[in-house]
C-alpha positions as CSV (number, residue, x, y, z in Angstrom):
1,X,2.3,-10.3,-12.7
2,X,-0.4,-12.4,-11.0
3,X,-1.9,-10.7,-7.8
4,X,-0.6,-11.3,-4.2
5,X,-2.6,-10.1,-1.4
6,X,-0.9,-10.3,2.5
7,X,-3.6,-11.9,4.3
8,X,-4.9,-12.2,7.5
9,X,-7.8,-14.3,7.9
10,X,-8.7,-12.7,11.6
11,X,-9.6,-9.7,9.8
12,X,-12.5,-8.6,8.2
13,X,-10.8,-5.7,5.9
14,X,-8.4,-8.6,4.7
15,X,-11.5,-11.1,4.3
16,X,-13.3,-8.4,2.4
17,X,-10.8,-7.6,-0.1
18,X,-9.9,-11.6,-0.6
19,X,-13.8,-12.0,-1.5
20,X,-14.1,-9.2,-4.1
21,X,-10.6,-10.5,-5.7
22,X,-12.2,-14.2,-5.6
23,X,-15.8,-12.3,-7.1
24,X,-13.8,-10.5,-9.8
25,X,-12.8,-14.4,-10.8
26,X,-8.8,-14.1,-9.7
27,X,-7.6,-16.5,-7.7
28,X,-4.5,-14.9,-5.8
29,X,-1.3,-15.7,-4.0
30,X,-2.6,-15.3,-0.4
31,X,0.3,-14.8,1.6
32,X,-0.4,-15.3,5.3
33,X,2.1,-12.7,6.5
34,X,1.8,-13.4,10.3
35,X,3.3,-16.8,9.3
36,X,5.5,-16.1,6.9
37,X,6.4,-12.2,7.7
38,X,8.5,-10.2,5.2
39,X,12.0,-9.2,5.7
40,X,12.8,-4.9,6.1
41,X,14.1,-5.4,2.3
42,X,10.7,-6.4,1.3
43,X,8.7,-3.7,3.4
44,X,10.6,-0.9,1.8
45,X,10.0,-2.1,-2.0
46,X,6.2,-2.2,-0.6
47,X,6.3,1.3,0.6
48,X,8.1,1.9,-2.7
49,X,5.2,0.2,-4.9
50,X,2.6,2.0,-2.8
51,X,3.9,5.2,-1.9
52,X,3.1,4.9,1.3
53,X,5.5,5.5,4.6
54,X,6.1,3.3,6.8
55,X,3.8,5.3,9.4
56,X,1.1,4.8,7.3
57,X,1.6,1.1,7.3
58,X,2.1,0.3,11.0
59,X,-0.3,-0.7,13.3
60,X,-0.6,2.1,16.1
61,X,-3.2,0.5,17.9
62,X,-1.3,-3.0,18.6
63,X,0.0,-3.3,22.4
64,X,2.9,-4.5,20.6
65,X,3.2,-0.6,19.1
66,X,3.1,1.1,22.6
67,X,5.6,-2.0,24.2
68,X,8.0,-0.9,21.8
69,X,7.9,2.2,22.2
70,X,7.4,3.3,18.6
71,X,5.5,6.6,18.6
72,X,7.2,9.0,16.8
73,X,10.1,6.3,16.0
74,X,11.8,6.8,12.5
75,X,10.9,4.7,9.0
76,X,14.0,2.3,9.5
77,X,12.8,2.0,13.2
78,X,9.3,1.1,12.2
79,X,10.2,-1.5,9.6
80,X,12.8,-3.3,11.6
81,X,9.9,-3.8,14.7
82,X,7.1,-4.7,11.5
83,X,9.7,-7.4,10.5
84,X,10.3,-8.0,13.6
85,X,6.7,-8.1,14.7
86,X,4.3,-9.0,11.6
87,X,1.5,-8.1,13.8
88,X,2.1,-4.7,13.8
89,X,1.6,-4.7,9.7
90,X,-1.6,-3.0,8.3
91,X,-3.6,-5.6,6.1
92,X,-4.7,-6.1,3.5
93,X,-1.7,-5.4,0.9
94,X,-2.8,-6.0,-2.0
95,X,0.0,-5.7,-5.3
96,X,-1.1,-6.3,-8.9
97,X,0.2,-5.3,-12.5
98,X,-1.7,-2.1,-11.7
99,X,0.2,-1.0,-8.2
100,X,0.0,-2.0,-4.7
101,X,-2.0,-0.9,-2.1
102,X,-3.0,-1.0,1.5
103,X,-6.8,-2.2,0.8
104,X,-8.6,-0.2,4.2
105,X,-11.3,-0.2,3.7
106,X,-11.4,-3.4,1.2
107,X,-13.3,-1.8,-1.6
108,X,-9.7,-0.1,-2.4
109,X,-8.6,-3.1,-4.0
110,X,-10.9,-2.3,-6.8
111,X,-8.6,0.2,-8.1
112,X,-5.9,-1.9,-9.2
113,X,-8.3,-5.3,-10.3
């Protein structure tokens, strides 16, 4: 297994963790997830790899968040409207033969290099 990060450039947590990959001399599978966003069946095998819920992965700060409504909204909720609406996906992901993680802050992604 190679590793795949979900990317987006516009952020400087996602930049960061790209950079210490690229320092560490792997060249990943950047996956630009606001143009390509996964499907529900892909978010839940990343909250499986990572352990995380899907609370912990949503983006409570987006207006997109509040305009749906989601506070307090249940896991299948929250992955449809993340599906639905990529920009409501925390980034970086990071996933590697050593795990998957949500790299915040970018340094994380040392853990599984």
């Amino acid at each position: 297994m190679g590793v795949t990060i979900w990317h987006n450039p516009a952020c400087s947590n996602s930049r960061g963790a790209l950079k210490l990959i690229r320092d560490a001399g792997i060249e990943p599978e950047v996956i630009e997830y606001l143009q390509a966003p996964p499907d529900v069946a892909t978010l839940r095998q990343l909250l499986a790899e990572s352990g995380l819920a899907a609370a912990d992965l949503v983006r409570s700060k987006e207006p997109e968040f509040a305009g749906l409504a989601l506070a307090g909204a249940d896991e299948a909720t929250l992955l449809a409207a993340m599906a639905a609406h990529p920009r409501l996906i925390n980034r970086p992901v990071v996933r590697t033969a050593k795990g998957t993680r949500l790299c915040r802050p970018p340094e994380t992604v040392l853990e599984i290099l």
